[in-house]
TORMIGU-785929 format. One line per 10 residues: number of its first residue (from 0); their letters; for each residue x, y, z of N, C-alpha, C. Coordinates in Angstrom, 3 decimals. Example, Ala and Ser with C-alpha at 12.3 -4.5 7.8 and 13.67 -1.06 7.14 Angstrom:
2
0) AS) 13.190 -5.690 7.800 12.300 -4.500 7.800 13.200 -3.300 7.800 ~ 12.850 -2.250 7.080 13.670 -1.060 7.140 12.900 0.030 7.870
***
This chain:
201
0) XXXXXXXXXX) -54.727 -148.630 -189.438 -55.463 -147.787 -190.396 -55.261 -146.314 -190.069 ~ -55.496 -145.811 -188.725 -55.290 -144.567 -188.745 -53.589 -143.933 -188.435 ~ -52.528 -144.935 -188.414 -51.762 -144.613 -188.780 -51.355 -144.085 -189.961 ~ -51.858 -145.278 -190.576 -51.622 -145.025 -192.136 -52.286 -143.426 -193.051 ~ -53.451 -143.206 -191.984 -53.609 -142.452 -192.759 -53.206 -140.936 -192.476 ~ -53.020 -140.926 -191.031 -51.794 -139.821 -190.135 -50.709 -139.701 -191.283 ~ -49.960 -140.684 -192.092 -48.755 -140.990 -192.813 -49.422 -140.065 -194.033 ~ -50.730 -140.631 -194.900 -50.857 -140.129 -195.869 -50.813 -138.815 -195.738 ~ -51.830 -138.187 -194.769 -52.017 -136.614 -194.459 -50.685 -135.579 -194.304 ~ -49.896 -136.413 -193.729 -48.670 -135.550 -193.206 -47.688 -135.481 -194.591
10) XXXXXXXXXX) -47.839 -136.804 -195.645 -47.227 -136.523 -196.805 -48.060 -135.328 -198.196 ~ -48.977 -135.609 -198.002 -49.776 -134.825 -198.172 -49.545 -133.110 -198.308 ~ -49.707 -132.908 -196.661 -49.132 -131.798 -196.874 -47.645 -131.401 -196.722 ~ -46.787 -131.891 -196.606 -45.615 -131.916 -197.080 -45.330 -131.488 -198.667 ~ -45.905 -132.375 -199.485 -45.978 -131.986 -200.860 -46.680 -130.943 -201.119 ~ -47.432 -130.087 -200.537 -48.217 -128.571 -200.670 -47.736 -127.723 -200.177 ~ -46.322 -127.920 -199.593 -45.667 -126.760 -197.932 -45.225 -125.639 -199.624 ~ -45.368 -125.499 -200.594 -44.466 -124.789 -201.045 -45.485 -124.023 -201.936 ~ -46.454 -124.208 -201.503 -47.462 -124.085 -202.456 -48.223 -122.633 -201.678 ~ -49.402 -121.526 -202.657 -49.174 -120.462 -202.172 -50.949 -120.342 -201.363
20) XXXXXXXXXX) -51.684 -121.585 -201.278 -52.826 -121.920 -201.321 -52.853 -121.968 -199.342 ~ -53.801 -121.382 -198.877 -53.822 -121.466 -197.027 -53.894 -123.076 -197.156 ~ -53.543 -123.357 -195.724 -53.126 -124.245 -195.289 -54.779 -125.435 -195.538 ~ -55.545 -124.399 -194.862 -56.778 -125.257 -194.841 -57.403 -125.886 -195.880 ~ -57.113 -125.338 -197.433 -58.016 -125.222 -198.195 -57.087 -127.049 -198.420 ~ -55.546 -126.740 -198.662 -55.060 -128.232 -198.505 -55.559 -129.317 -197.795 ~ -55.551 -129.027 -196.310 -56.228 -130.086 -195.438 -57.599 -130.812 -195.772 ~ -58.308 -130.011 -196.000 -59.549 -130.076 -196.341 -59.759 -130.966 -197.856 ~ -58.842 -130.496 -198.336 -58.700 -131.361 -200.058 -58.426 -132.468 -200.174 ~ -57.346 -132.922 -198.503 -56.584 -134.250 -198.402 -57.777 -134.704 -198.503
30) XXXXXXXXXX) -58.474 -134.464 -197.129 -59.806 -135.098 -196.492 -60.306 -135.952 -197.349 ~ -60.996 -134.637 -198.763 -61.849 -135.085 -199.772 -60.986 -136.258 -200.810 ~ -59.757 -136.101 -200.799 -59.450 -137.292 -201.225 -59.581 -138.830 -200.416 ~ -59.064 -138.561 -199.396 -59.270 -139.359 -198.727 -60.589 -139.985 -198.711 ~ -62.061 -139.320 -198.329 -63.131 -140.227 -198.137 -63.646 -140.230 -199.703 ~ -63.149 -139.536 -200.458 -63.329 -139.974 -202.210 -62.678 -141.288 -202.511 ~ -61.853 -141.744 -201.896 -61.268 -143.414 -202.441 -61.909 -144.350 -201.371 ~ -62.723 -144.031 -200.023 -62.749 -145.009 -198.922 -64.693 -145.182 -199.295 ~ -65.280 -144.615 -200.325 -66.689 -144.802 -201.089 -67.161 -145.262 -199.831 ~ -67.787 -146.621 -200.196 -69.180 -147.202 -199.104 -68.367 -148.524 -198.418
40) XXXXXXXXXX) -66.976 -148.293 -198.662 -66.542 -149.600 -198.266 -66.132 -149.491 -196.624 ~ -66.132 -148.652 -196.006 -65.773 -148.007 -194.445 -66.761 -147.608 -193.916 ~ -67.762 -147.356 -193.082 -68.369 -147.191 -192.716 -68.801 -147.219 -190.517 ~ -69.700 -146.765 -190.454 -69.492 -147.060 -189.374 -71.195 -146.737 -188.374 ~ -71.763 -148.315 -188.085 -72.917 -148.074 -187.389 -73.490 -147.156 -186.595 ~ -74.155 -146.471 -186.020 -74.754 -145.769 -185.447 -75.823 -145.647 -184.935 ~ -76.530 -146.595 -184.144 -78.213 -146.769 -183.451 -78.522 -147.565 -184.741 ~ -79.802 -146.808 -185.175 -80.273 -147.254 -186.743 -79.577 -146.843 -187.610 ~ -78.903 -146.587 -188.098 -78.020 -145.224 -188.680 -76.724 -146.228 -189.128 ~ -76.177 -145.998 -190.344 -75.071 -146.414 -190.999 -74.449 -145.071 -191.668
50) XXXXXXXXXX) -73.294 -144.980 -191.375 -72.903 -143.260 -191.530 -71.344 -143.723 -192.489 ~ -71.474 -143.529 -193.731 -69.937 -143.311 -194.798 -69.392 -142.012 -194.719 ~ -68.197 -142.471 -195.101 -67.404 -140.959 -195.172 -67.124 -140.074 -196.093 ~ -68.319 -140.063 -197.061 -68.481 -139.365 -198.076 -68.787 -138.049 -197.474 ~ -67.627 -136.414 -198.400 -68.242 -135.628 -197.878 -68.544 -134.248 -199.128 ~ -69.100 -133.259 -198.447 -69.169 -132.271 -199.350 -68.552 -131.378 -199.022 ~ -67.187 -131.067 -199.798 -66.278 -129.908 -199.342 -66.463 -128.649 -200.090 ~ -66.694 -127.774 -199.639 -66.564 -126.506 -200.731 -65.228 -125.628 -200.041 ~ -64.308 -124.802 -200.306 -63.583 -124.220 -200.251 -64.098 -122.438 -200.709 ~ -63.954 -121.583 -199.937 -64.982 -120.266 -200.198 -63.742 -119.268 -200.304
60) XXXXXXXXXX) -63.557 -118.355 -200.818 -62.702 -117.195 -200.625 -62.404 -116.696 -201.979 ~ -61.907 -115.290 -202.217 -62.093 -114.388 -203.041 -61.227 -114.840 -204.167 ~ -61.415 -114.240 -205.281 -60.611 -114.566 -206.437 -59.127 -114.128 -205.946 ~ -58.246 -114.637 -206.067 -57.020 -114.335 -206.060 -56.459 -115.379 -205.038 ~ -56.790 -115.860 -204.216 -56.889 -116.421 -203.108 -56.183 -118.072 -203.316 ~ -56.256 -118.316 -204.244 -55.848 -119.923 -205.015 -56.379 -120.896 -204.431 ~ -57.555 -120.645 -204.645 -58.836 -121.611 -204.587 -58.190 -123.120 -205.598 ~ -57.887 -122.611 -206.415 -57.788 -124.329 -207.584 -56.891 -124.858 -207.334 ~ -56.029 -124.577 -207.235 -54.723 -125.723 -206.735 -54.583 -126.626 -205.819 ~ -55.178 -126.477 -204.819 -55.647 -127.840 -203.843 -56.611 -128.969 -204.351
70) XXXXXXXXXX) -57.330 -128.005 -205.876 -58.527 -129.370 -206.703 -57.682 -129.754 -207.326 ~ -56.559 -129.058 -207.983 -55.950 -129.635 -209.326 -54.793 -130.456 -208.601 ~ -54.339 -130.550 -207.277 -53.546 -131.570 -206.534 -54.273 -132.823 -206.507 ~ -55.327 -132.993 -205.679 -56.613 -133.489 -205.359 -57.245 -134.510 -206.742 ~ -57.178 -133.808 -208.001 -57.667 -134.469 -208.876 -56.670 -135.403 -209.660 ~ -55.260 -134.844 -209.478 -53.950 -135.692 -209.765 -53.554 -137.042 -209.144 ~ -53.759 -136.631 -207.681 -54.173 -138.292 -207.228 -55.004 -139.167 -206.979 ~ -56.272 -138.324 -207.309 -57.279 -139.276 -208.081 -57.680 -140.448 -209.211 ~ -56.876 -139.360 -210.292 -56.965 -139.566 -211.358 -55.574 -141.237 -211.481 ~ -55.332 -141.076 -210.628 -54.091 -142.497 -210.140 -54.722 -143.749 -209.573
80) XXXXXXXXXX) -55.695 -143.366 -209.120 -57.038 -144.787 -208.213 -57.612 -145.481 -209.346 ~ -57.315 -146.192 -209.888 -58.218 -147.366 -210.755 -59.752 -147.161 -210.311 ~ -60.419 -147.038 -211.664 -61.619 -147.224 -211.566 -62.461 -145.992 -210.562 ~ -61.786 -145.279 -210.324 -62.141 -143.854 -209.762 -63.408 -143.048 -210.622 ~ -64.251 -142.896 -210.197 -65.513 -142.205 -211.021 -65.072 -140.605 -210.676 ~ -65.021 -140.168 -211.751 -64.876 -138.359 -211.902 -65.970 -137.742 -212.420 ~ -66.608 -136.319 -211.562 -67.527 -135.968 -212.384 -66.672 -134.675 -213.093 ~ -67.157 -134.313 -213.916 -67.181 -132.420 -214.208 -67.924 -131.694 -213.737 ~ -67.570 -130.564 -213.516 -68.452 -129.082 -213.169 -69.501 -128.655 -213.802 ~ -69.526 -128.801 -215.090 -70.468 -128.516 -216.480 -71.081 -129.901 -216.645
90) XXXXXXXXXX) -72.248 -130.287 -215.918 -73.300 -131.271 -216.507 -74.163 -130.963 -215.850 ~ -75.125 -131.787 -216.830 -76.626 -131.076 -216.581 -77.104 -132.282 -215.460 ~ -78.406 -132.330 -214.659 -78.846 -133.226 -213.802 -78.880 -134.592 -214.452 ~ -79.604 -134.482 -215.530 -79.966 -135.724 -216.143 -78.790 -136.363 -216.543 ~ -77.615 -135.659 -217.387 -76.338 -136.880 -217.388 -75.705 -137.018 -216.069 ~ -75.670 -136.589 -214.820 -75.440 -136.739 -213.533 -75.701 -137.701 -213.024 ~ -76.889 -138.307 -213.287 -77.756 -139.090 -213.149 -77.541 -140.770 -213.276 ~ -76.879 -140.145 -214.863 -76.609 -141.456 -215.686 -75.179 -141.477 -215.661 ~ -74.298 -140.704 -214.811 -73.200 -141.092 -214.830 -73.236 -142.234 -213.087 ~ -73.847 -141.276 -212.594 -73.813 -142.088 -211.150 -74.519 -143.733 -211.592
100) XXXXXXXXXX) -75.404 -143.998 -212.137 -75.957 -145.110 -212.134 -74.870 -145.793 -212.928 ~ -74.534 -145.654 -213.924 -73.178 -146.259 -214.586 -72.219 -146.576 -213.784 ~ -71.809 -145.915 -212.755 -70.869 -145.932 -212.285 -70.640 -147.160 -211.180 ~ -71.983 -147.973 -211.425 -72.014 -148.911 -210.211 -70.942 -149.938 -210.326 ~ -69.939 -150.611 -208.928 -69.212 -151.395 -208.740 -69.671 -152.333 -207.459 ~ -68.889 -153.200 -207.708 -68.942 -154.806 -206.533 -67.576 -154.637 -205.916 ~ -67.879 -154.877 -204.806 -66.884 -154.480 -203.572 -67.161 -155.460 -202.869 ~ -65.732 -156.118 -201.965 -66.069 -156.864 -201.096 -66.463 -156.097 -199.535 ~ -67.679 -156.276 -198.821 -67.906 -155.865 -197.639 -68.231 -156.985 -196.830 ~ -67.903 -157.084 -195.331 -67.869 -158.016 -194.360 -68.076 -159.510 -195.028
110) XXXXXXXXXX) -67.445 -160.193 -195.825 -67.345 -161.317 -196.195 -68.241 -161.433 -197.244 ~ -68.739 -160.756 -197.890 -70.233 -160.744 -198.632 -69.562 -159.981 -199.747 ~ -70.392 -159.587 -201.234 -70.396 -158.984 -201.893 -71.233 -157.723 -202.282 ~ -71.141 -155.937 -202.190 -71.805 -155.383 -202.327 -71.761 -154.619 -203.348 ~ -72.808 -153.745 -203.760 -72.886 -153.050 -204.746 -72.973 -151.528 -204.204 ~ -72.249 -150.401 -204.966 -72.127 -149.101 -204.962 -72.060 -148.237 -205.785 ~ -72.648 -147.410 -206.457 -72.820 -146.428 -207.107 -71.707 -144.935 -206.807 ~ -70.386 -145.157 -207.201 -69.810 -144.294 -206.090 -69.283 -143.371 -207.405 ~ -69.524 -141.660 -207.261 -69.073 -140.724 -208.129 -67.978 -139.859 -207.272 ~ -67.400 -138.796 -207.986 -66.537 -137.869 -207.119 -66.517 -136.750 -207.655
120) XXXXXXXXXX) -67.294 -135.454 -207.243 -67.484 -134.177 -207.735 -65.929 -133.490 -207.846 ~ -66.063 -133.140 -208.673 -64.734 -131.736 -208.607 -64.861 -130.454 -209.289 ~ -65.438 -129.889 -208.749 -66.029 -128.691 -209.212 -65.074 -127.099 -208.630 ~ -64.163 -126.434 -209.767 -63.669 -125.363 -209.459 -64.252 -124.221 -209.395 ~ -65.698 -124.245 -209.876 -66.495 -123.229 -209.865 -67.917 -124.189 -209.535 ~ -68.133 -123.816 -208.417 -69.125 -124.725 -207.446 -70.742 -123.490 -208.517 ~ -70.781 -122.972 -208.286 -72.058 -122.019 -209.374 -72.283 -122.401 -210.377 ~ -71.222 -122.962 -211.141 -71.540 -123.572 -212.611 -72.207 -124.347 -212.401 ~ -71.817 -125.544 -211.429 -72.468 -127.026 -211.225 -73.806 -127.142 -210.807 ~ -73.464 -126.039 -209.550 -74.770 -126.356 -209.023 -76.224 -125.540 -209.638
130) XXXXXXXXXX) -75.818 -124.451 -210.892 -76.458 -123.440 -211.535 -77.238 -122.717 -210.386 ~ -78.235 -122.333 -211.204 -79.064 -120.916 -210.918 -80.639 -121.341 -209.948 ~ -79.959 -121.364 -208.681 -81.319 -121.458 -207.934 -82.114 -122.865 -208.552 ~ -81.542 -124.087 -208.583 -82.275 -124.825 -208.906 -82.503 -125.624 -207.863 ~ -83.341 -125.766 -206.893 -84.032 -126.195 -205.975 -84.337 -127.708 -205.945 ~ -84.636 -127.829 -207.365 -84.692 -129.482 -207.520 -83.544 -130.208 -207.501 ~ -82.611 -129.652 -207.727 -81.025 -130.152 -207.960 -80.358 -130.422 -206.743 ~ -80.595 -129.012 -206.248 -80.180 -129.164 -204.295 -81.021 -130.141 -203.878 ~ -81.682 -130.228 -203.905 -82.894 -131.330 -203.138 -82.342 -133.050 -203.460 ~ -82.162 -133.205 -204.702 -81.286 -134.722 -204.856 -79.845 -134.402 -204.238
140) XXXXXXXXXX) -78.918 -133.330 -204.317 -77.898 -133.352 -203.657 -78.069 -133.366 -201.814 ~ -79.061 -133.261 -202.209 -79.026 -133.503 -200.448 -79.593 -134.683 -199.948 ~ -80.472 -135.762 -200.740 -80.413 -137.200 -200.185 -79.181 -137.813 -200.560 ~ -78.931 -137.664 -201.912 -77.624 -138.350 -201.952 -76.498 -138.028 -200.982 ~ -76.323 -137.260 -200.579 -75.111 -136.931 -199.457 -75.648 -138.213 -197.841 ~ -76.809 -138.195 -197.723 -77.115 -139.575 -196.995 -76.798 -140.926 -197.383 ~ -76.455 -141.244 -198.365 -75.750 -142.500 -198.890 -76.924 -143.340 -198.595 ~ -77.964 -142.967 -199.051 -78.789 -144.444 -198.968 -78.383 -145.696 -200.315 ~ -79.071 -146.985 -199.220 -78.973 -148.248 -199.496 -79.617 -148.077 -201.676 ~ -80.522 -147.295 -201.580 -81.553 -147.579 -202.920 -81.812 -146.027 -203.052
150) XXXXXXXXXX) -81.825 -145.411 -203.915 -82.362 -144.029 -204.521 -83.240 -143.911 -205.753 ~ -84.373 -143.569 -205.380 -85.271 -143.741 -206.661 -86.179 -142.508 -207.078 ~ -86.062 -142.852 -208.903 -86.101 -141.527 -209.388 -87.374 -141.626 -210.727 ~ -87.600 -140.741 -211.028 -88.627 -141.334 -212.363 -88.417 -140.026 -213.428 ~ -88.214 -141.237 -214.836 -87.844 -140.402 -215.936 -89.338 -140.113 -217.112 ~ -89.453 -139.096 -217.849 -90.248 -139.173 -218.266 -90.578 -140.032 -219.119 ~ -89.774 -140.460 -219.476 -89.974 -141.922 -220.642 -90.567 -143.284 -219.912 ~ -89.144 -143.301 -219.371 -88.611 -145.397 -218.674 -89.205 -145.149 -217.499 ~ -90.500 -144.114 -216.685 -91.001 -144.355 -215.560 -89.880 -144.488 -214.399 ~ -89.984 -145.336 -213.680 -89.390 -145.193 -212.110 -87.785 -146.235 -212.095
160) XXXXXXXXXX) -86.477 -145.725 -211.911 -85.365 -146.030 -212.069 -85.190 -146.388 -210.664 ~ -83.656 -147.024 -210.709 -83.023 -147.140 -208.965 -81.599 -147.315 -209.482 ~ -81.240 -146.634 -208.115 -79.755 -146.303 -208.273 -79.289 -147.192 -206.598 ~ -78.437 -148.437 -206.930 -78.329 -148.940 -205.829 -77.141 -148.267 -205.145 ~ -76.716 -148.170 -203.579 -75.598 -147.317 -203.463 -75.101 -146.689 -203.759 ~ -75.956 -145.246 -203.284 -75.498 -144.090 -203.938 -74.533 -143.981 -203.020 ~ -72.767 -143.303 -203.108 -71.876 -142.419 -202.532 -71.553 -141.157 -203.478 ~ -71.767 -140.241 -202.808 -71.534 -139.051 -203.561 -70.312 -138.161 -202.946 ~ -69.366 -137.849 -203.403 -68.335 -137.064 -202.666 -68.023 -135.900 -203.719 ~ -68.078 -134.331 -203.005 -68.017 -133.581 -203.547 -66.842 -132.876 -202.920
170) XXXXXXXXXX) -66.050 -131.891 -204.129 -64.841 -131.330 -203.663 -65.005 -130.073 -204.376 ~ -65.042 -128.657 -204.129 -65.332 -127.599 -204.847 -65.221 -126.362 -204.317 ~ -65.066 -125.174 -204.886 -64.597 -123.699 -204.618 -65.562 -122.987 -205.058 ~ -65.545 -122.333 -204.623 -66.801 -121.144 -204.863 -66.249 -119.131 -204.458 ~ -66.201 -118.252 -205.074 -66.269 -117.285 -204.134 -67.159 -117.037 -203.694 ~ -67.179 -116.136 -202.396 -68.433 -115.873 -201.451 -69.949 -115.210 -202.223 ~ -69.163 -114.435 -203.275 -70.159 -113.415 -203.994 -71.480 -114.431 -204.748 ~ -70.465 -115.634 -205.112 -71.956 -116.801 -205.670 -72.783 -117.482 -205.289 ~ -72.506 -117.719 -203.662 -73.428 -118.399 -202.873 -74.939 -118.128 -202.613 ~ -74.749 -116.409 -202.376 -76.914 -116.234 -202.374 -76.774 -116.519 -204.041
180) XXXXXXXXXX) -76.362 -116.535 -204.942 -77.096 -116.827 -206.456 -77.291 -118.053 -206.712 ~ -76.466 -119.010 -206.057 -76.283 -120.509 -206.325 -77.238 -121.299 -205.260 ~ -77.381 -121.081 -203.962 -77.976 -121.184 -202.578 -79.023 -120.352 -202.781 ~ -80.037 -121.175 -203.158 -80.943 -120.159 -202.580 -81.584 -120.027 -200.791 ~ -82.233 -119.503 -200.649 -82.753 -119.179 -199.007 -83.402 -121.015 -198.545 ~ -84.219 -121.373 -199.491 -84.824 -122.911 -199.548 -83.972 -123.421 -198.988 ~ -83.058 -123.598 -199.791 -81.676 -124.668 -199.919 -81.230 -125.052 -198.302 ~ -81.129 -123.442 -197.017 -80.844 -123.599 -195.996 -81.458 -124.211 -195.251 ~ -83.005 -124.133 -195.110 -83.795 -124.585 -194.532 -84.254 -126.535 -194.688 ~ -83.729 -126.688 -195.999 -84.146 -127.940 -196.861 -83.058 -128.662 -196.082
190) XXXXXXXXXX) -81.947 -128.512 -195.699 -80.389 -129.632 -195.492 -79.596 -129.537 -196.006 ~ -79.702 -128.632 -197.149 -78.171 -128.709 -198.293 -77.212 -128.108 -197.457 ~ -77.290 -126.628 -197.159 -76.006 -126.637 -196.653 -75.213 -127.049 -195.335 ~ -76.509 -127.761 -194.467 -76.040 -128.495 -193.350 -74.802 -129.617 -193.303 ~ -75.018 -130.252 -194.858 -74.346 -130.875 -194.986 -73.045 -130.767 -195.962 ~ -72.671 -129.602 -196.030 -71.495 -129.002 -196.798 -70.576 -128.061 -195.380 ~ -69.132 -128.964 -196.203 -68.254 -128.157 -195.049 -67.533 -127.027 -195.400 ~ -67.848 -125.939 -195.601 -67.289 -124.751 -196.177 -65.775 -124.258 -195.231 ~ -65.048 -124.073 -195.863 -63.591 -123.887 -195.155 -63.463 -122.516 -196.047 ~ -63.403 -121.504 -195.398 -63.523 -120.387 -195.397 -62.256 -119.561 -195.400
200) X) -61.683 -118.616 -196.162 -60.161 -117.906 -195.908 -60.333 -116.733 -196.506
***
C-alpha cells in the first residue's frame, strides 16, 4: 500500500513539474486527493479513538500566485473515481446538508458491510464557501472533520435528522486578505482552524 502510493505521489508530481504553481500547493493537492478517494474505508485505531484520513486543505497566498491549478488538476482526477461525491464552492448550508446525506454509500469494511456519507469540498475561493463570519457553519465544519459514526441535526420542519458516516474532505485556496473576514476570532478558539492545514507561499 504505501508503495503504491509513494508511486502515485511521485507520478503525481511528475505530471505538475511543468507547471508554474510552488511545489507545495501540488503536494498538498496530491494528499487531498489521495485521502478524498480512501473516505472511511482506511482508517486507523487509536486508544478510544478511530482516526480517517479525511482532511482539510486550504492553500493561502496572494493573487497571482496560481492558487487554482493544483484544484483544477485535483478535480480532473477526481472527477475519474466512480461515484465520487463533489461539492461546489457556492452552496448554501442547508443544500450541503442534503447533499452529504444523499451521498450515502455501502462499502465493504473488515468483512462486514458499512455505511458512509462521504462528500469532497473543492473550493477555489475558500470565502465564498465558507461566507461571512458564519459561526454556525464553522461549528458543523468542525464536527464533521471528526468523522463521527452518526451526526445529528434538526430541521425546522422534519424535526431531528441523522447523517450516518459523515467523511468530509476539503480542498481549497483562499488569499491571506480573506481569512479575518471568513475566520472569525470564535472560529480559532472553537477547533476550526486546528483542524485545517494551511500550506502557505
Amino acid at each position: 500500500m504505501s508503495r503504491r502510493l509513494d508511486d502515485f505521489i511521485e507520478s503525481y508530481l511528475e505530471y505538475t513539474k511543468n507547471s508554474e504553481s510552488p511545489l507545495s500547493y501540488h503536494l498538498w493537492s496530491c494528499i487531498g486527493v489521495i485521502s478524498s478517494v480512501l473516505q472511511r474505508k482506511v482508517y486507523m485505531e487509536w486508544g478510544h479513538t478511530t482516526i480517517y484520513p479525511n482532511q482539510y486543505i486550504c492553500l493561502i497566498g496572494p493573487s497571482g500566485v496560481r492558487k487554482g491549478e493544483p484544484l483544477t488538476i485535483a478535480q480532473t482526477l477526481l472527477d475519474r473515481i466512480p461515484r465520487m461525491q463533489m461539492v461546489a464552492e457556492a452552496i448554501t448550508k442547508q443544500a450541503l446538508i442534503k447533499r452529504i446525506k444523499e451521498s450515502m454509500d455501502a462499502f465493504s469494511a473488515d468483512d462486514r458491510m458499512a455505511m458512509q456519507c462521504a462528500v469532497t469540498i473543492l473550493a477555489e475561493e475558500f470565502a465564498i464557501f465558507l461566507g461571512d463570519n458564519d459561526t454556525g457553519f464553522l461549528a458543523d465544519l468542525t464536527a464533521w472533520y471528526d468523522a463521527r459514526g452518526k451526526w445529528t441535526y434538526e430541521t425546522k420542519h422534519s424535526g431531528k435528522d441523522e447523517i450516518i458516516g459523515v467523511c468530509v474532505n476539503i480542498l481549497a485556496s483562499m488569499a491571506p486578505d480573506w481569512i479575518p473576514v471568513s475566520i472569525p476570532t470564535a472560529a480559532i478558539g472553537g477547533g476550526f482552524t486546528s483542524r485545517i492545514l494551511f500550506v502557505v507561499e
